[in-house]
C-alpha positions as CSV (number, residue, x, y, z in Angstrom):
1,X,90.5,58.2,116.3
2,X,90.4,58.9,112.8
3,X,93.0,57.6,109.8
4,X,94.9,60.8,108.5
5,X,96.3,58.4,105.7
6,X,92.8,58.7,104.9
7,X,91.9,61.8,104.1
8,X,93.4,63.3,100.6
9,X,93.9,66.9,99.0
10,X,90.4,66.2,97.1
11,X,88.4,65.4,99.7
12,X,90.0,68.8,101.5
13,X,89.4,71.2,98.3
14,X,85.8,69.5,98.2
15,X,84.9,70.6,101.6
16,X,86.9,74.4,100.3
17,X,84.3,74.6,97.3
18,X,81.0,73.4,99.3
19,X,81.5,76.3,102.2
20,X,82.0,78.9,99.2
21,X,79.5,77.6,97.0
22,X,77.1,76.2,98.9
23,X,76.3,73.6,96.1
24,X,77.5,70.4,95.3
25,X,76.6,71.7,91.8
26,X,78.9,74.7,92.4
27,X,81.7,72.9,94.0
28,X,82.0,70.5,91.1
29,X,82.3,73.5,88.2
30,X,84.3,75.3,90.5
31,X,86.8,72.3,90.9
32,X,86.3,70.9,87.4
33,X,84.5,67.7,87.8
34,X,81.0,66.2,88.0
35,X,78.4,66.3,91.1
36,X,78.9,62.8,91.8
37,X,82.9,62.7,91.6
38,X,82.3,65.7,94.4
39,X,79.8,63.6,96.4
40,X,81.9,60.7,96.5
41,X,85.4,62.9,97.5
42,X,82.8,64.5,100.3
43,X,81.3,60.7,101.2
44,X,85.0,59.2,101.5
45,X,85.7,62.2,103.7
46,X,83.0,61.1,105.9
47,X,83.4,57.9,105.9
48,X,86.9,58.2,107.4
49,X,86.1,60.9,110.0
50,X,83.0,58.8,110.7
51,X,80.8,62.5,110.8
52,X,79.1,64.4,108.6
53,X,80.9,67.2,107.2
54,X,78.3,68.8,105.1
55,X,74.6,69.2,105.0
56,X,71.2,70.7,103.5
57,X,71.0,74.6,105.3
58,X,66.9,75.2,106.3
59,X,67.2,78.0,104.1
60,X,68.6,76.4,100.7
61,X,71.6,75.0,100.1
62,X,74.5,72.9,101.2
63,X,76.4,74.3,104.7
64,X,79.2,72.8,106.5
65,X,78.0,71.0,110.1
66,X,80.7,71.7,112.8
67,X,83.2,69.2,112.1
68,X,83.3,70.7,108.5
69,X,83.9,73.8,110.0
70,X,87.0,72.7,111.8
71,X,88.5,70.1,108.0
72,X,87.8,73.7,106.7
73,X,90.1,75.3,109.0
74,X,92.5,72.4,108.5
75,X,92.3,72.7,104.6
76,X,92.5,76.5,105.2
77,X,95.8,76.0,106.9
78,X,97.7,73.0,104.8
79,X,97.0,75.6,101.7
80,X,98.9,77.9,103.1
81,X,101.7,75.6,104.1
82,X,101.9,74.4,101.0
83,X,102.0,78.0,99.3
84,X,104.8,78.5,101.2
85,X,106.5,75.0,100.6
86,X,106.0,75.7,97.1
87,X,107.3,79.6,97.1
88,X,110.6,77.9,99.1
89,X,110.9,75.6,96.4
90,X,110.9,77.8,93.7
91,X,113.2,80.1,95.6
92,X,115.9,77.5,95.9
93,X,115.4,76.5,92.5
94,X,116.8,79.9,91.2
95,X,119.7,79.7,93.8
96,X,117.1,82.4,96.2
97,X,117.2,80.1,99.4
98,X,118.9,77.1,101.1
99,X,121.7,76.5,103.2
100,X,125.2,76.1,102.5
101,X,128.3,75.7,104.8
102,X,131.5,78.2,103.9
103,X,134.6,76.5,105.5
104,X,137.8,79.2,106.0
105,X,141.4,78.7,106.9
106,X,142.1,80.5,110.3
107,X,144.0,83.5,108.3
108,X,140.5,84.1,106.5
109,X,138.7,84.6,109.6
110,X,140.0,88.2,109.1
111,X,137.5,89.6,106.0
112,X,135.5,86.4,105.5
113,X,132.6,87.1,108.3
114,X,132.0,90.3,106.6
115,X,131.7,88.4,103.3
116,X,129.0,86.1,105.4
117,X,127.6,89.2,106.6
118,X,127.1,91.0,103.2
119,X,125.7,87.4,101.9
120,X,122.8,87.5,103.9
121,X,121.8,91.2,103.6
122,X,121.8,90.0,99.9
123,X,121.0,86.9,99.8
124,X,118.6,86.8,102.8
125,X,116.9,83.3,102.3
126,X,120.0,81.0,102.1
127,X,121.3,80.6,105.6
128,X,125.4,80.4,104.9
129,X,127.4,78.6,108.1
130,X,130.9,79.8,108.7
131,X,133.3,77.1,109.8
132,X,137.1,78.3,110.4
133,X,140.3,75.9,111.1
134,X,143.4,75.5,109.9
135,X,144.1,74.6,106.2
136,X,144.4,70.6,107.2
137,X,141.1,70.6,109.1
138,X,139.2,72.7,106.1
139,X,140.6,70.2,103.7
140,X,139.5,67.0,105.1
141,X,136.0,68.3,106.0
142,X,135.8,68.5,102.1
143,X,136.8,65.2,101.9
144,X,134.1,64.2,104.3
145,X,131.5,66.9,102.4
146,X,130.9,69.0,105.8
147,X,131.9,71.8,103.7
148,X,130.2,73.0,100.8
149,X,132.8,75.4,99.5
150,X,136.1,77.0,101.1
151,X,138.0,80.0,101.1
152,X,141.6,79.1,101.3
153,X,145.6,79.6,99.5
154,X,146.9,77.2,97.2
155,X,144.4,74.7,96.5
156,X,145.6,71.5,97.3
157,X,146.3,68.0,94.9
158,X,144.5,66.0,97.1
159,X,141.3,65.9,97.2
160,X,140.7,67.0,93.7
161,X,139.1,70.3,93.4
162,X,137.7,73.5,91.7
163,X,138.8,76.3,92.4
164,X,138.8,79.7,91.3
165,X,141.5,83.2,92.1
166,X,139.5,85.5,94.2
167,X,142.6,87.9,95.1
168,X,145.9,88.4,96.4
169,X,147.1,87.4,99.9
170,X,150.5,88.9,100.7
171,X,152.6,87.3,103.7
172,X,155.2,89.2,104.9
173,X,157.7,88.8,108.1
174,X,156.6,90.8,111.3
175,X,158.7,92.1,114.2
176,X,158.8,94.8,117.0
177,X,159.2,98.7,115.8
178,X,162.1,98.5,117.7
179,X,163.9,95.2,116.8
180,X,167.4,95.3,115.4
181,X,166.3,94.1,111.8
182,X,163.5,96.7,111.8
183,X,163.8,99.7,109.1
184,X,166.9,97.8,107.6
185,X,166.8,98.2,103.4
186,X,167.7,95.4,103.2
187,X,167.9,92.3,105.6
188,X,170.4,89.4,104.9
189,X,169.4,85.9,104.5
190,X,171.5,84.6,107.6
191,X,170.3,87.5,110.3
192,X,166.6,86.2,109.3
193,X,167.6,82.8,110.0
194,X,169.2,83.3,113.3
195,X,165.8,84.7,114.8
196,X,163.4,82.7,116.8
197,X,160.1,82.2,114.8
198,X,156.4,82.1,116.3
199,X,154.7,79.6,114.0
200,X,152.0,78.3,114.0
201,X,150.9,74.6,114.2
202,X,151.9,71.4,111.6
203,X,148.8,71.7,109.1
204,X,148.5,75.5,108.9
205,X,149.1,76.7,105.3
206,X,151.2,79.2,106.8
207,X,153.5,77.1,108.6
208,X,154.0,74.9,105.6
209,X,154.9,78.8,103.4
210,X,157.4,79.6,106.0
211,X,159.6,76.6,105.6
212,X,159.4,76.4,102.2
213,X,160.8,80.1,102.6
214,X,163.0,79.5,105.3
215,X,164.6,76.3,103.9
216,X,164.7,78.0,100.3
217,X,166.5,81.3,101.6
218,X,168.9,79.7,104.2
219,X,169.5,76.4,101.7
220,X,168.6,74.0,104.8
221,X,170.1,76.4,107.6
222,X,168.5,75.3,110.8
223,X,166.3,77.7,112.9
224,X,164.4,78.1,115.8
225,X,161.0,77.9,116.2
226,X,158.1,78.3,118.9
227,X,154.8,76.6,117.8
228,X,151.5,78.9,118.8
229,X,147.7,77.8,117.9
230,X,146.7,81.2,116.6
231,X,147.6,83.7,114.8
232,X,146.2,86.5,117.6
233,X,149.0,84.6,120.2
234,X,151.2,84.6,117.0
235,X,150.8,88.9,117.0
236,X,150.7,89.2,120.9
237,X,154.1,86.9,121.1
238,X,155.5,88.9,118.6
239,X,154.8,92.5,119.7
240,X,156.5,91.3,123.4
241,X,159.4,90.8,121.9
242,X,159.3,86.4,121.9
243,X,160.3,86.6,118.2
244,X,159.5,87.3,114.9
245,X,156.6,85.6,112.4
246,X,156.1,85.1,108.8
247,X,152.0,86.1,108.9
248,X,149.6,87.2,106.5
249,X,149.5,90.1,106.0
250,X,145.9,90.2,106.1
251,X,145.9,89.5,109.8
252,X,148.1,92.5,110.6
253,X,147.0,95.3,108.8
254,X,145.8,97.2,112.2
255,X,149.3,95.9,114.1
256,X,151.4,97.5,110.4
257,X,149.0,100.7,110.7
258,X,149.4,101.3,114.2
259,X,153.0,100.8,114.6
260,X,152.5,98.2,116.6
261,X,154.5,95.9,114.0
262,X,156.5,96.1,111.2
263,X,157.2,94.3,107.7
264,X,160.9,93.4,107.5
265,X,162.7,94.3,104.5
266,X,163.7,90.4,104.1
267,X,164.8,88.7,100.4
268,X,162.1,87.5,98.1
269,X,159.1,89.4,100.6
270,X,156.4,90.1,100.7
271,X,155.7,86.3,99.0
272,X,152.8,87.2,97.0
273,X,150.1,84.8,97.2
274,X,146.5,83.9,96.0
275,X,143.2,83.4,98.1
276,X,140.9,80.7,96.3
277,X,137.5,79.8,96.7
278,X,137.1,76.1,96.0
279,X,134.9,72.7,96.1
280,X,135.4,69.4,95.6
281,X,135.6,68.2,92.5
282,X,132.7,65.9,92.9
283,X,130.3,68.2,94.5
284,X,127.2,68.9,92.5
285,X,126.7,72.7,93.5
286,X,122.9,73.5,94.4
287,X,121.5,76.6,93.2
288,X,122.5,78.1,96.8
289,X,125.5,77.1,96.2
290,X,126.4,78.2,93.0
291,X,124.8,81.4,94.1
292,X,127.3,82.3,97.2
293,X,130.0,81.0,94.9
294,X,129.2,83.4,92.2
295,X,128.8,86.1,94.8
296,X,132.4,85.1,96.5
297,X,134.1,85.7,93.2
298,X,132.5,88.9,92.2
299,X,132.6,90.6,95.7
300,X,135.8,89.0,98.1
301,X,138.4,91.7,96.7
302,X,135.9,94.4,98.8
303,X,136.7,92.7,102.2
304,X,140.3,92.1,101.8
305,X,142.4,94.1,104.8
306,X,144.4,97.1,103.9
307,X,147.0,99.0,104.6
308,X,145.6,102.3,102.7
């Protein structure tokens, strides 16, 4: 079998030139060189394929013998792959096409899909994954770079990152319309404390925000808590009547609209908070990249949930 180390772009564009020209005289002003450098790209061709690939018609002229026929197809087809190779190139170049890996805290799973979703009706040639966990597991894939860039609330101290305000996240307390503390004015620091609170799990950003609040309100008051892995169980528990939860409000707008639950008028809420899209400090964005994180910060604040 023949070496394919051996054969080389100019032997390929030689055999092109021949078929069209039918001249070695032709080929060589059509490709910018002399009739021998063509004969010899043509006679190394050969020599590696052990065939002829071209030969003297019985009209006039130079013709291409079968096996030329099928290096033409070949050269036919590795043009067009590198057209498109090249077209690909240039695309991701101007930030047009590549692939880039969006990691979300669980509570963004609630508008960022339709952010994915509007990113590749605009930007159709960069594929964009969409990786959701909680705020611990989205910060250590940065660490490990599985995440290109993440949509999140406070940005964190460690790892060091950029980050940039995209828009505000509200979290508010939810109970049952028909809880005690529901349509109060006002509702005292001590009857918050002395509910039972569906949280979610050590690591979630919003576990960490409600007990900061709790401990800051209730100056170290215990409380109870029940630990849930989502923040759909979170909404289901709390709608039953298991307790009440400090939630985005992002994640309940339908549940606040419906009447399903409501926002208790508790001190210092709703905490008004910040979403952030962010990478690590040491990531050298690609043109993909810097091309979803230019689109994030122009276009989030059209996805967020609300109440209106």
């Amino acid at each position: 079998m023949s070496d394919i180390a051996g054969i080389t772009l100019k032997q390929l564009r030689a055999v092109d030139a021949v078929a069209r020209t039918h001249s070695i005289t032709g080929a060589a002003r059509e490709l910018g060189l002399t009739p021998p450098a063509v004969h010899t790209q043509l006679k190394g061709l050969e020599d590696v394929l052990g065939c002829r690939v071209v030969a003297k018609g019985e009209k006039s002229g130079m013709v291409l013998t079968p096996e030329g026929e099928l290096v033409l197809q070949a050269q036919r087809a590795v043009d067009v792959s590198l057209k498109s190779c090249l077209n690909q190139i240039d695309a991701m170049k101007k930030g047009l096409a590549g692939r880039v890996v969006l990691g979300v805290v669980s509570t963004a799973k609630y508008f960022a899909p339709a952010i994915v979703a509007e990113l590749k009706k605009t930007l159709e040639n960069i594929e964009v994954q969409l990786n959701v966990g909680n705020r611990g597991e989205v910060l250590q894939a940065l660490v490990e770079r599985s995440v290109d860039i993440a949509i999140m609330g406070r940005p964190p101290r460690q790892p060091a990152v950029v980050s940039k305000p995209i828009g505000m996240h509200p979290m508010v307390i939810v109970a049952p319309p028909d809880h005690r503390l529901a349509g109060l004015d006002r509702v005292a620091p001590d009857a918050v404390l002395d509910q039972t609170f569906i949280a979610r799990e050590e690591g979630s950003g919003t576990r960490i925000l409600m007990v900061r609040y709790l401990d800051r309100i209730g100056e170290g008051k215990p409380y109870e808590t029940v630990e849930m892995g989502s923040n759909e169980t979170i909404k289901q528990a709390v709608i039953a009547g298991l307790g009440i939860a400090m939630i985005s409000q992002h994640t309940v707008t339908e549940e606040l609209r419906a009447g399903r639950l409501v926002a208790l008028n508790a001190p210092e809420l709703p905490i008004e908070r910040q979403w952030y899209v962010l990478h690590h400090e040491k990531l050298e964005l690609t043109p993909a990249m810097r091309s979803v994180w230019r689109f994030i910060v122009e276009n989030s604040h059209r996805f967020f949930p609300s109440l209106e």
